[in-house]
DOKOLRO-436134 format. One record per residue (C-alpha): x, y, z; residue number from 1. Coordinates in pm, 1 decimal. Layout:
% residues N
          u          v          w   num
          X          Y          Z   NUM
...
This chain:
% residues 543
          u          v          w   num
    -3675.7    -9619.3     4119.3     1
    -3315.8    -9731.3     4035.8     2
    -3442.8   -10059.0     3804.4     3
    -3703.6    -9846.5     3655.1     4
    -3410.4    -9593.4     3537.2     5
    -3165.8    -9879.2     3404.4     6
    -3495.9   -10036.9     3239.1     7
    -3548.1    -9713.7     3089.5     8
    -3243.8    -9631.4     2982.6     9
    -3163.3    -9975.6     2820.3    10
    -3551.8    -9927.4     2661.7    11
    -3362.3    -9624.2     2497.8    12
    -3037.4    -9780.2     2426.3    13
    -3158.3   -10088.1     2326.5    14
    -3157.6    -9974.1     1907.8    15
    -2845.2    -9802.9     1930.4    16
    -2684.1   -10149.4     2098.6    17
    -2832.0   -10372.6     1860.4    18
    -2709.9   -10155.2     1546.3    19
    -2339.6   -10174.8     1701.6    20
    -2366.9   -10544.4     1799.4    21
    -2508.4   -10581.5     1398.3    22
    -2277.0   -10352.9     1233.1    23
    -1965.1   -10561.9     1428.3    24
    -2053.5   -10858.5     1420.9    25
    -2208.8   -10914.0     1040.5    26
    -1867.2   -10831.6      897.7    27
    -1675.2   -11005.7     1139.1    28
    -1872.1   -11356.2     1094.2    29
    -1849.8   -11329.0      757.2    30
    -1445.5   -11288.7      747.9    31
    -1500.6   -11548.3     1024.5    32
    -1645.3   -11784.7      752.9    33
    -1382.5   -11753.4      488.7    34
    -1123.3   -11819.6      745.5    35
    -1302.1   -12158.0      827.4    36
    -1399.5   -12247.6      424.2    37
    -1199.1   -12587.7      349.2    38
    -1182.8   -12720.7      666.6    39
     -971.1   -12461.5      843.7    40
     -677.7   -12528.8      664.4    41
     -560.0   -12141.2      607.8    42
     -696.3   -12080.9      969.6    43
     -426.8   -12378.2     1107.1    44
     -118.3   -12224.4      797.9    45
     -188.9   -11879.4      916.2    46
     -184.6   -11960.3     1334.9    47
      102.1   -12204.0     1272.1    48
      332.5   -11998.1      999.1    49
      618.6   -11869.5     1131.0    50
      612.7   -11587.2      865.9    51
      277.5   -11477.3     1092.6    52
      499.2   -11493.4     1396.5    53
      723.3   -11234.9     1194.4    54
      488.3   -10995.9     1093.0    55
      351.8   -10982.0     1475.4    56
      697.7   -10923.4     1566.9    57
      773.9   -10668.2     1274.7    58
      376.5   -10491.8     1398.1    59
      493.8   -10494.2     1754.8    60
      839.1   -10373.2     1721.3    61
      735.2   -10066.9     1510.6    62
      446.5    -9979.7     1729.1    63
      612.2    -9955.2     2054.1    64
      918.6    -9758.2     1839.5    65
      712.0    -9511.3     1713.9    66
      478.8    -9483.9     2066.7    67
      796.5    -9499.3     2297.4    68
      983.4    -9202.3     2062.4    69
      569.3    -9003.7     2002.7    70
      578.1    -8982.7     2411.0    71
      924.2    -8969.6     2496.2    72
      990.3    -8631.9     2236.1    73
      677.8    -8519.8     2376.3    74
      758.5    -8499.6     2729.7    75
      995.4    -8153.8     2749.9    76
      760.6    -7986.2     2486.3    77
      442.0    -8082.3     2752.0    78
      656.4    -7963.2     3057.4    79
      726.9    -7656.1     2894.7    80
      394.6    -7564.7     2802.8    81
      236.6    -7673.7     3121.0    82
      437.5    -7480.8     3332.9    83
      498.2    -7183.4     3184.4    84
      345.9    -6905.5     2950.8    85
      490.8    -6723.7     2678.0    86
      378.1    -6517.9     2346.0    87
      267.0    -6779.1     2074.1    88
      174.4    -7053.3     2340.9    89
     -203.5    -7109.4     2239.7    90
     -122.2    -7054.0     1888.8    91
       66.2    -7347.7     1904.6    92
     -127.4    -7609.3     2091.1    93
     -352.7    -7510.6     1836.8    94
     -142.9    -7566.3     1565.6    95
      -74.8    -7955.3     1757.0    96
     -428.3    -7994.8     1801.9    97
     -510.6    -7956.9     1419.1    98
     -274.1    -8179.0     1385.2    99
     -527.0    -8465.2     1523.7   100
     -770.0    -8399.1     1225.0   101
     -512.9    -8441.5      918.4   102
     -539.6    -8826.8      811.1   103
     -278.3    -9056.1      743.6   104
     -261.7    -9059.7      354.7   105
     -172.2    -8668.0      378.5   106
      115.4    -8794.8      631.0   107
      201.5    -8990.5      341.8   108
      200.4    -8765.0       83.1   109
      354.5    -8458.8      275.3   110
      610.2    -8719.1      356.0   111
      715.8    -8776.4      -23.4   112
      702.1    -8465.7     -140.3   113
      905.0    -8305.5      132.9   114
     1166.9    -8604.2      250.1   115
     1153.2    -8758.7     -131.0   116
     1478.7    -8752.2     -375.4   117
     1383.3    -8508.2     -535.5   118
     1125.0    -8372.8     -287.7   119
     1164.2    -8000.2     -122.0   120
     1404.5    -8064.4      106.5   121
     1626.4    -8246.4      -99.9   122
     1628.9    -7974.3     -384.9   123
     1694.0    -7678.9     -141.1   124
     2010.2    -7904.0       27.4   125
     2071.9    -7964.3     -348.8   126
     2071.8    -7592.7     -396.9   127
     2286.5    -7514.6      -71.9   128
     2552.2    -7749.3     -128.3   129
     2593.6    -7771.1     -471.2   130
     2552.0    -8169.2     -435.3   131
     2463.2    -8345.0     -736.1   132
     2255.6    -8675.8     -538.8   133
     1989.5    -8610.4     -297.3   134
     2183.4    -8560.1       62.8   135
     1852.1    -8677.1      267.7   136
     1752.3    -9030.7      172.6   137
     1479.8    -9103.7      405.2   138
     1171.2    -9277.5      227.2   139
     1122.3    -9671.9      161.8   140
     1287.2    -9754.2      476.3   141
     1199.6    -9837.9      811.3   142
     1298.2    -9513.9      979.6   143
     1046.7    -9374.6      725.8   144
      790.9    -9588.6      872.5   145
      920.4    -9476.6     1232.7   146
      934.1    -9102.6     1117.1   147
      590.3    -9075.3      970.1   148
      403.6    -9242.8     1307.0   149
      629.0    -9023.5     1487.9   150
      507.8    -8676.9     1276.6   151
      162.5    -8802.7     1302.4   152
      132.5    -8913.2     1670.6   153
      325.1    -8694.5     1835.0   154
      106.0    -8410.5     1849.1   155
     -132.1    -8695.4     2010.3   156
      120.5    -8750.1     2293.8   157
      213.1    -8340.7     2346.3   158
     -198.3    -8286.3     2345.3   159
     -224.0    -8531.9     2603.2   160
       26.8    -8561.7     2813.2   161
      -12.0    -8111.6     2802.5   162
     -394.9    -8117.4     2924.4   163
     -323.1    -8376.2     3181.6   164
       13.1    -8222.5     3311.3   165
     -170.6    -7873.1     3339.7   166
     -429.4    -8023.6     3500.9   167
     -180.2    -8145.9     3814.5   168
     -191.6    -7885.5     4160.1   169
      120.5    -7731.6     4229.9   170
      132.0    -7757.7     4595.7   171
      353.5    -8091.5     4654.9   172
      607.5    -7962.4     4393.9   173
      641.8    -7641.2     4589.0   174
      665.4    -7764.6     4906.6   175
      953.2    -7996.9     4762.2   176
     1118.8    -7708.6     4705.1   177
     1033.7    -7533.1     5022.7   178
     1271.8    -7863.1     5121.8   179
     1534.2    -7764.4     4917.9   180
     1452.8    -8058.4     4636.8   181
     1607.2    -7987.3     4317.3   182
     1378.9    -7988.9     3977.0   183
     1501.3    -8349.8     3880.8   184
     1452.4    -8470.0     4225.6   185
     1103.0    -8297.0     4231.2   186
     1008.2    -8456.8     3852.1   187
     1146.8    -8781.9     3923.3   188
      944.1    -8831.5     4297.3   189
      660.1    -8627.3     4246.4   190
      566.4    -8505.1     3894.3   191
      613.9    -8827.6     3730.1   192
      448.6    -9040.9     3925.8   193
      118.9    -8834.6     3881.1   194
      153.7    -8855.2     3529.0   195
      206.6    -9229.8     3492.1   196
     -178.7    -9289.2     3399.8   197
     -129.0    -8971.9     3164.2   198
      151.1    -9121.6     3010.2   199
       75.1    -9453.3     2939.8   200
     -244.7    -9326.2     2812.7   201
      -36.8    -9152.0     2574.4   202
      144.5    -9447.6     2484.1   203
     -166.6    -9725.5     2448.6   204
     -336.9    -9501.1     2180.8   205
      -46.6    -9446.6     2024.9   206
       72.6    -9770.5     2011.5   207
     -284.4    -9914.8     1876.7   208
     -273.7    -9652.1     1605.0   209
       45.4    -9791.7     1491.6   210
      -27.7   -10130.4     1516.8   211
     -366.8   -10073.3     1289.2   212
     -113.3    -9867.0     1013.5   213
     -207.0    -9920.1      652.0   214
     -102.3    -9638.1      436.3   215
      212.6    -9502.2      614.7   216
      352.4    -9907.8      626.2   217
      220.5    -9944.2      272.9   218
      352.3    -9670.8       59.9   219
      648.5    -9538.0      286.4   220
      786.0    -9886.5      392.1   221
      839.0    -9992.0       -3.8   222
      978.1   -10326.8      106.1   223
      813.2   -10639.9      149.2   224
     1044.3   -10683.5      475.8   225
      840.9   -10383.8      655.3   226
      494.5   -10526.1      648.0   227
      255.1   -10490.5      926.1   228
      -55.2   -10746.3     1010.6   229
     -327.9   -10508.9      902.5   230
      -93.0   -10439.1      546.6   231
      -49.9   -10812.4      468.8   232
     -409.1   -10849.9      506.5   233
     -476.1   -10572.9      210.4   234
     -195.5   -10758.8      -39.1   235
     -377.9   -11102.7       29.0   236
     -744.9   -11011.0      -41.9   237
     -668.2   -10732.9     -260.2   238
     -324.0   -10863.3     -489.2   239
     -319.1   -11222.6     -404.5   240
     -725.2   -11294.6     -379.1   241
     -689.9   -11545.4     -138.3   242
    -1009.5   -11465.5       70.3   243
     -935.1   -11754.5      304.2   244
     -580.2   -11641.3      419.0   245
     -674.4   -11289.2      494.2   246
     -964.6   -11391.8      667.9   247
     -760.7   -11611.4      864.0   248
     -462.0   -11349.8      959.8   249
     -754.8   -11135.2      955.1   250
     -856.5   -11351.8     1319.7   251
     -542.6   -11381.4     1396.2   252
     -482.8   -11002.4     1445.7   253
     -833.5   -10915.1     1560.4   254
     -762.2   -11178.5     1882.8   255
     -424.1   -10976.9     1943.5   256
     -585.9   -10670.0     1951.5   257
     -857.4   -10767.2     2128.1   258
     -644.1   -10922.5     2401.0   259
     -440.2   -10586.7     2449.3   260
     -788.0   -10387.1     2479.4   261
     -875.0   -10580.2     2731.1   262
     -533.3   -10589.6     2918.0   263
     -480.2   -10193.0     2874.8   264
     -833.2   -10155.9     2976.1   265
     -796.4   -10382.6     3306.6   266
     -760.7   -10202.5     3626.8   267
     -821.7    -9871.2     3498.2   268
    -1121.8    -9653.5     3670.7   269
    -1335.4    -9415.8     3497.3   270
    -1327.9    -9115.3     3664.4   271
    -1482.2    -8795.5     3606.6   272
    -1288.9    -8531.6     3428.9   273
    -1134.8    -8268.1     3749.9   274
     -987.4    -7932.4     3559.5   275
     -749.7    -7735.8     3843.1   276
     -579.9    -7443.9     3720.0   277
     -189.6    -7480.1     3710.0   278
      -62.5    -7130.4     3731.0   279
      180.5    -7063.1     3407.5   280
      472.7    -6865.1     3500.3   281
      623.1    -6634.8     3280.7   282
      975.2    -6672.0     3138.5   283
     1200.1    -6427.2     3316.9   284
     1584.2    -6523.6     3199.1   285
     1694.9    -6490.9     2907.9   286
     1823.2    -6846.8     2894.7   287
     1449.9    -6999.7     2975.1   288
     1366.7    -6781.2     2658.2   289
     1623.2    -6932.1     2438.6   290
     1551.3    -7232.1     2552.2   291
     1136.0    -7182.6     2449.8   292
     1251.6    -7019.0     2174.4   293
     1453.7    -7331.4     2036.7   294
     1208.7    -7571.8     2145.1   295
      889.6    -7411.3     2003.1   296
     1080.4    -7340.4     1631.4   297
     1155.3    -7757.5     1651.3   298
      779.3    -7801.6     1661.4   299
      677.0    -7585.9     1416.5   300
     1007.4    -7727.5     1183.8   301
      874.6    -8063.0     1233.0   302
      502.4    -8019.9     1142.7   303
      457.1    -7729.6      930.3   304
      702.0    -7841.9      589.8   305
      524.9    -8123.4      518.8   306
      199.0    -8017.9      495.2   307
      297.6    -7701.1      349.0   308
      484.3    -7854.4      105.8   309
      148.0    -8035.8      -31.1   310
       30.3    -7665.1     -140.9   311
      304.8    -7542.0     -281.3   312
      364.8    -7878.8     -511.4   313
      -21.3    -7857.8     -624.2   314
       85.8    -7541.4     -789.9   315
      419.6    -7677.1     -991.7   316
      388.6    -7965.8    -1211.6   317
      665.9    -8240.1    -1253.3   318
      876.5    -8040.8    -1433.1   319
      867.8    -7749.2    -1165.6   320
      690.0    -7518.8    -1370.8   321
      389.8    -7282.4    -1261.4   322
       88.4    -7480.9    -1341.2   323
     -297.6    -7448.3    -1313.1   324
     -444.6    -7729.8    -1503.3   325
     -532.3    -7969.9    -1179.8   326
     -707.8    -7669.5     -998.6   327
     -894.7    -7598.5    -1324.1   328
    -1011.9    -7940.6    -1377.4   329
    -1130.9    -7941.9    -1030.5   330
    -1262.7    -7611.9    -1006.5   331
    -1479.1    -7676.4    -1254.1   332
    -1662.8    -8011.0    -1143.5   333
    -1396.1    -8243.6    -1326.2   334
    -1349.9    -8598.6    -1260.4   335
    -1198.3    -8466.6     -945.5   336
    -1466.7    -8340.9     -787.9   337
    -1627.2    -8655.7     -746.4   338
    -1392.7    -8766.2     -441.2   339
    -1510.0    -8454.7     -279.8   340
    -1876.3    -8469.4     -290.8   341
    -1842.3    -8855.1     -214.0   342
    -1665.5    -8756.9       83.8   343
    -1824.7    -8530.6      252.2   344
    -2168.6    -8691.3      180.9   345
    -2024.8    -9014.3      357.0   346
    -1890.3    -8811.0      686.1   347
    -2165.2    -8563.2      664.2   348
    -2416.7    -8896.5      696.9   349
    -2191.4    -9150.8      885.2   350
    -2093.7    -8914.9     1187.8   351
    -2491.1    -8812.5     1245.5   352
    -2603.5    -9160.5     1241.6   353
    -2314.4    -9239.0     1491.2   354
    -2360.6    -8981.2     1740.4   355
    -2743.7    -9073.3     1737.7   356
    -2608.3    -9414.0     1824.2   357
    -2343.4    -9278.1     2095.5   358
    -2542.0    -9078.1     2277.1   359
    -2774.5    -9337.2     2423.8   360
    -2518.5    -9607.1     2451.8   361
    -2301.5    -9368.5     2655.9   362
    -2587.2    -9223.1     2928.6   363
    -2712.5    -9642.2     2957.3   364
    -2348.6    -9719.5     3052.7   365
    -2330.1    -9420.8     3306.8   366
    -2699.7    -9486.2     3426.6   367
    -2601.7    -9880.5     3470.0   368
    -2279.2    -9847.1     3589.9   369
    -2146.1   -10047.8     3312.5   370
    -1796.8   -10129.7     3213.6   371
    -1821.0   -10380.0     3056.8   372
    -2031.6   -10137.0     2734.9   373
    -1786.2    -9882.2     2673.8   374
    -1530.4   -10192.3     2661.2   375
    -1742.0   -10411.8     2385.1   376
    -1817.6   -10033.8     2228.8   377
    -1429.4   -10011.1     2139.8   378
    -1403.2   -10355.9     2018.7   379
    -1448.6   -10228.8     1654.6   380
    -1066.2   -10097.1     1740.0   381
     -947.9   -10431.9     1737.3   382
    -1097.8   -10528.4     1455.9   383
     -880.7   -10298.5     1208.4   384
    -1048.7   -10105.0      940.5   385
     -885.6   -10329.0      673.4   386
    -1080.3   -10638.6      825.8   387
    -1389.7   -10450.9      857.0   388
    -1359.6   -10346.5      503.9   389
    -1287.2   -10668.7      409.4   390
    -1631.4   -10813.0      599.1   391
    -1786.5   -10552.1      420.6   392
    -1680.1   -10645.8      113.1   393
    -1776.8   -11024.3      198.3   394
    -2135.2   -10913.0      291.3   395
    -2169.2   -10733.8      -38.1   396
    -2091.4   -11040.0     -224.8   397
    -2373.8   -11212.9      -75.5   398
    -2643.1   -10974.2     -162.2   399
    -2853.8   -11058.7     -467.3   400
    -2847.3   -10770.4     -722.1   401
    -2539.1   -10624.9     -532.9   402
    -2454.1   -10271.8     -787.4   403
    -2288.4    -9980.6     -664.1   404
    -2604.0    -9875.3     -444.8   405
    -2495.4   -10149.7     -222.2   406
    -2099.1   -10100.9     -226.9   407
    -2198.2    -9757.2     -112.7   408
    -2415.2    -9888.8      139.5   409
    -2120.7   -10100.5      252.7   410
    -1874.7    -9833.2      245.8   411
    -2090.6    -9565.4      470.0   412
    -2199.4    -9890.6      728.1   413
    -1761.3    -9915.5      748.6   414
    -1730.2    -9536.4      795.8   415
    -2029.9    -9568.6     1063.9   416
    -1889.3    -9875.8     1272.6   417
    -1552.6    -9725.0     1270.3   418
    -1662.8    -9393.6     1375.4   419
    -1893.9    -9495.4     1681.4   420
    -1601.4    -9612.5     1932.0   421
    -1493.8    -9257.2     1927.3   422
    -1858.4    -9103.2     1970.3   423
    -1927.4    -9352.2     2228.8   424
    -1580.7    -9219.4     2415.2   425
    -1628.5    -8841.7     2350.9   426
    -2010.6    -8854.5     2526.8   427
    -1936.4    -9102.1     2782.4   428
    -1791.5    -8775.5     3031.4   429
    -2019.4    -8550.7     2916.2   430
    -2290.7    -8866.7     3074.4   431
    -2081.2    -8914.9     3388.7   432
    -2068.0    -8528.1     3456.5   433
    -2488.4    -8483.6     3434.3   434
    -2552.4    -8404.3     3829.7   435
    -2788.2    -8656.8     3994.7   436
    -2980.3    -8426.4     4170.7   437
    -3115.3    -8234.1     3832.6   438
    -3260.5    -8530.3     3765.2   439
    -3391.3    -8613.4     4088.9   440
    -3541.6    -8276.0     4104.2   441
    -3699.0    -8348.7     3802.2   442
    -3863.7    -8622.3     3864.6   443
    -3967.6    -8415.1     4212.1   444
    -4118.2    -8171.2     4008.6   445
    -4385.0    -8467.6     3861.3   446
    -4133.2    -8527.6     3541.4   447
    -4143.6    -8884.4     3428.9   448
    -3817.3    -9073.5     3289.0   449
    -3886.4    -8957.5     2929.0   450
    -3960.6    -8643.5     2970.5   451
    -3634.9    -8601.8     3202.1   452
    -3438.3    -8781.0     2929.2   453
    -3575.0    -8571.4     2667.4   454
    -3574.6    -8183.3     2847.3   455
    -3292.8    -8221.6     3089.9   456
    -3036.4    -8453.3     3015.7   457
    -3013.2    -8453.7     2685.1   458
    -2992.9    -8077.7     2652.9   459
    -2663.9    -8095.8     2880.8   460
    -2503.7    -8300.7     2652.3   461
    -2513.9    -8061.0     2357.6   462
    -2162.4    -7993.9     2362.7   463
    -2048.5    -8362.5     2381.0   464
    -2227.6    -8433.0     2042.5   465
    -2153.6    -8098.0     1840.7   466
    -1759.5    -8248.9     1963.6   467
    -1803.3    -8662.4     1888.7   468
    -1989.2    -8555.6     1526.0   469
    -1684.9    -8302.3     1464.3   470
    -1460.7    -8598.5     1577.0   471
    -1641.1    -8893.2     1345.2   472
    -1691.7    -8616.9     1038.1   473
    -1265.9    -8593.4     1069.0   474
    -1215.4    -8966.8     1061.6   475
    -1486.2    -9044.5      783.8   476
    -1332.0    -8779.1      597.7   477
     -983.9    -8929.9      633.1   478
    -1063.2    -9263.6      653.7   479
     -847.1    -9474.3      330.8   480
     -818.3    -9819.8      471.0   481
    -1126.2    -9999.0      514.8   482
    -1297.0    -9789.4      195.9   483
    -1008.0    -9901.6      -27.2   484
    -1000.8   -10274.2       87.5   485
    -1372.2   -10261.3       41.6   486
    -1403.9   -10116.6     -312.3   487
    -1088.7   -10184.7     -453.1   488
    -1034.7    -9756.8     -525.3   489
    -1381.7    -9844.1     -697.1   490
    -1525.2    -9595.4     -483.1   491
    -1357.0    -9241.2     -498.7   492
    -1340.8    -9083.6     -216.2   493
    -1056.1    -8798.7     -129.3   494
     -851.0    -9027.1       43.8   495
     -896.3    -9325.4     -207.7   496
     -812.9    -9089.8     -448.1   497
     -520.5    -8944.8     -312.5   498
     -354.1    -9277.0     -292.0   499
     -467.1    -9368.4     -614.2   500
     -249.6    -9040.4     -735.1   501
       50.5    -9113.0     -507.5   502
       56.1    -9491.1     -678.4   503
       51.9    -9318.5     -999.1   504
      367.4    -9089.3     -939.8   505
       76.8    -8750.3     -985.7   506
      208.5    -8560.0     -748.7   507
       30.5    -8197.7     -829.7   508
     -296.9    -8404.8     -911.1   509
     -277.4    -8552.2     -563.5   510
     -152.7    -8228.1     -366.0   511
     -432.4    -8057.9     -545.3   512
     -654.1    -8282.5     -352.0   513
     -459.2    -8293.0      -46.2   514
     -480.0    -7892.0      -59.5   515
     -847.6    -7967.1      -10.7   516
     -860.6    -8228.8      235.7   517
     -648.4    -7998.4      457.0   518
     -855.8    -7700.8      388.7   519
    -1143.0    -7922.2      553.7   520
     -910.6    -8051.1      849.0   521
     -884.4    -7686.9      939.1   522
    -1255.8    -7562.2      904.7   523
    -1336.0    -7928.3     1099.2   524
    -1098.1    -7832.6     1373.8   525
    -1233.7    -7475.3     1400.5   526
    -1533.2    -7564.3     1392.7   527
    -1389.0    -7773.3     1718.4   528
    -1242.2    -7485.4     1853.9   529
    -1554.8    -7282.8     1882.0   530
    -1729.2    -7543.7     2028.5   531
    -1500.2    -7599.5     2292.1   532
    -1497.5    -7203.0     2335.1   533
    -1815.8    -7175.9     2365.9   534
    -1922.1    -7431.0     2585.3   535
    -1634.4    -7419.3     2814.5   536
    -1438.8    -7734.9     2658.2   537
    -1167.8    -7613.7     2461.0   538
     -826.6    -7724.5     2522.7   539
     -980.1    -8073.6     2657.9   540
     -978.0    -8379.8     2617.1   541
    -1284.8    -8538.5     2648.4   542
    -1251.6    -8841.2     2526.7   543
């Protein structure tokens, strides 16, 4: 009965692994064959160059800066709200957790109009001190670059490292300090080491998010000295045109990557989700309160300018003066309206085809036992959006006819491939959690495989996809790098668009838009938030 399930249930999955395998490895051969055109000699420059060596070392350095600070700041916000309970508590782990749909290029711009020289902060200093230069000169620096993975990743860590830390029993901390261990003591020799896996977790995501940055590296760096791997690629195919040298750093990075997926992934189990309530104590002295006072007014000091900051500027032009004209021209289905339908046709389309894909790919791997699926699932991650783009764009060429039907084509197949690692990893618990014995009974009952798949497994799973098609629509929606390598800001989506603005010093044309693109990162994570409500899932972390 066993082999006639895993036949089954690679029967079923069969499609969806072929599509991934296809939608991977097209691109990637094709970036693969630039990088090998006249007789390897870019591939042998770029693995030889020391200036490759450097931007490793520049990649490396400012990922594990930005993960190391993400989890480290994180850590007394997730002890706090772990442990104890207090008026605005949910209403700010939601507030973090919203934070997970906003995409990078609104990082960006929140960053510039808030931190710039003459950005919001700068003018009310300006105001307060009667200073004639700016008294905050963050952007076009490295600790710009630092800052902006920190804003954007650290409500990744506090999620996290939150969920897991609530999820820990109580009952060797208190009997630590039945024996008189102090809270330090009790952290250091019990807490901690519990939350290692949580932690480091934390810190791997992280830490590949950063080492993938594009836009933040791009536009906030502003110095050729602060490029990244996946940056230098862009500025070679895109500025330079030499196709063979970003195919070939293109490799390089992808083997990098790909090596620390598989040494991050090594060793580590996958085990079924446990939830076990941590009782959250109240705050009874006045000092605790203070102290949750001070600490929850940092978080909301740190997130909420920025962003809010892109909806006041869409509402004052350059010269600071009340202005309507942007929201008019795209109130009324102006050239800036384009971006929007583009965009949401593209995640609308991209995360339904994924999750089809997912969902079959993730119960095969549960059914089979399979590591070694999820694992060639993610690979995609190591890729890098701007060398998938950049296979894309390759593939495109190739195509007789070509138009902009098939640079659409491309663009959505990007969206779809990027997308599907994170579908694949938001089912894959939702499969391991399906009880055995429903099926079993099933099949007791005179069921066959297919009717069982169809009527009793795949209902269960409901939640998981209504979650991984919320999750892909926020990261199609967002998604700048692998759209603009591919089209060249041919194709206008809101993010394309947005960056396209930013370049172009339109600040209130581009906050207009970023208005927008935040108004859908909230309905997208509400939309979340019900689901999780209503299936039993909110607050976790399924993935």
């Amino acid at each position: 009965m066993k082999s006639r399930q895993r036949s089954f249930y690679l029967v079923v999955a069969l499609p969806s692994l072929v599509a991934l395998a296809a939608l991977f490895a097209l691109p990637l051969f094709h970036t693969l064959s630039y990088a090998f055109s006249e007789g390897g000699e870019a591939l042998k420059e770029t693995f030889t160059s020391a200036y490759t060596y450097r931007l490793l070392a520049f990649t490396v350095e400012e990922s594990l800066l930005s993960a190391s600070i993400s989890v480290v700041t994180a850590l007394p916000f997730s002890y706090l709200f772990a442990n104890y309970r207090f008026p605005g508590r949910k209403a700010v782990l939601a507030l973090s957790a919203l934070s997970f749909t906003i995409p990078s290029i609104l990082v960006v711009l929140g960053f510039v109009i808030f931190y710039g020289n003459s950005g919001v902060l700068n003018t009310i200093l300006r105001h307060i001190t009667g200073a004639e230069e700016s008294p905050v000169r963050i952007l076009y620096s490295f600790k710009a670059i630092i800052l902006a993975h920190v804003y954007l990743n650290f409500p990744v860590a506090f999620n996290l490292i939150t969920n897991g830390w609530s999820s820990l029993p109580r009952r060797e901390e208190e009997a630590s300090y039945t024996l008189r261990k102090g809270r330090f003591t009790t952290f250091v020799k019990i807490t901690l080491p519990k939350l290692r896996g949580i932690i480091l977790n934390a810190f791997l995501i992280i830490f590949l998010f950063c080492f993938s940055s594009f836009a933040i590296v791009l536009v906030l760096g502003g110095n050729p000295r602060y490029t990244t791997l996946e940056a230098e690629i862009y500025r070679r195919a895109r500025n330079s045109l030499d196709f063979a040298s970003a195919s070939a750093l293109a490799l390089f990075t992808f083997l990098v990557t790909a090596g620390l997926l598989l040494l991050t992934s090594g060793g580590r189990r996958s085990e079924k989700i446990t939830r076990s309530e941590r009782i959250a104590y109240p705050i009874r002295t006045w000092k605790g309160r203070l102290a949750c006072l001070l600490l929850v007014l940092l978080i909301l000091l740190f997130i909420l300018p920025p962003m809010l900051s892109i909806v006041y500027r869409s509402f004052f032009d350059r010269k600071g003066s009340f202005d309507l004209s942007e929201w008019i021209e795209l109130l009324t289905f102006g050239s800036t309206f384009e971006p929007v339908i583009n965009s949401l046709l593209l995640a609308l389309f991209s995360s339904a085809v994924s999750v089809l894909l997912s969902e079959s790919i993730a119960i095969y791997s549960v059914k089979a036992s399979s590591r070694l699926i999820p694992l060639l699932a993610t690979l995609p991650l190591a890729t890098g959006s701007v060398t998938l783009g950049l296979g894309y764009n390759f593939l495109a060429s190739r195509i007789p006819g070509g138009g902009e039907m098939v640079s659409y084509l491309m663009v959505f197949l990007t969206h779809l491939v990027i997308s599907l690692p994170f579908a694949v990893r938001t089912i894959l618990p939702g499969a391991r959690e399906i009880p055995e014995r429903i099926s079993l009974a099933s099949y007791t009952l005179g069921k066959g495989l297919l009717s069982t798949y169809l009527k009793v497994e795949r209902p269960l799973l409901k939640s998981y996809r209504l979650k991984a098609f919320i999750f892909a629509f926020a990261l199609s929606l967002g998604e700048v790098n692998a759209t603009l390598t591919l089209s060249g800001g041919h194709i206008k989506t809101l993010p394309v668009q947005l960056y396209a603005l930013i370049g172009s010093y339109n600040y209130q044309g581009a906050s207009v838009l970023g208005t927008v693109l935040l108004a859908l990162a909230f309905i997208i994570f509400l939309l979340g938030e019900l689901t999780g409500a209503k299936h039993g899932l909110s607050g976790s972390k399924e993935s």
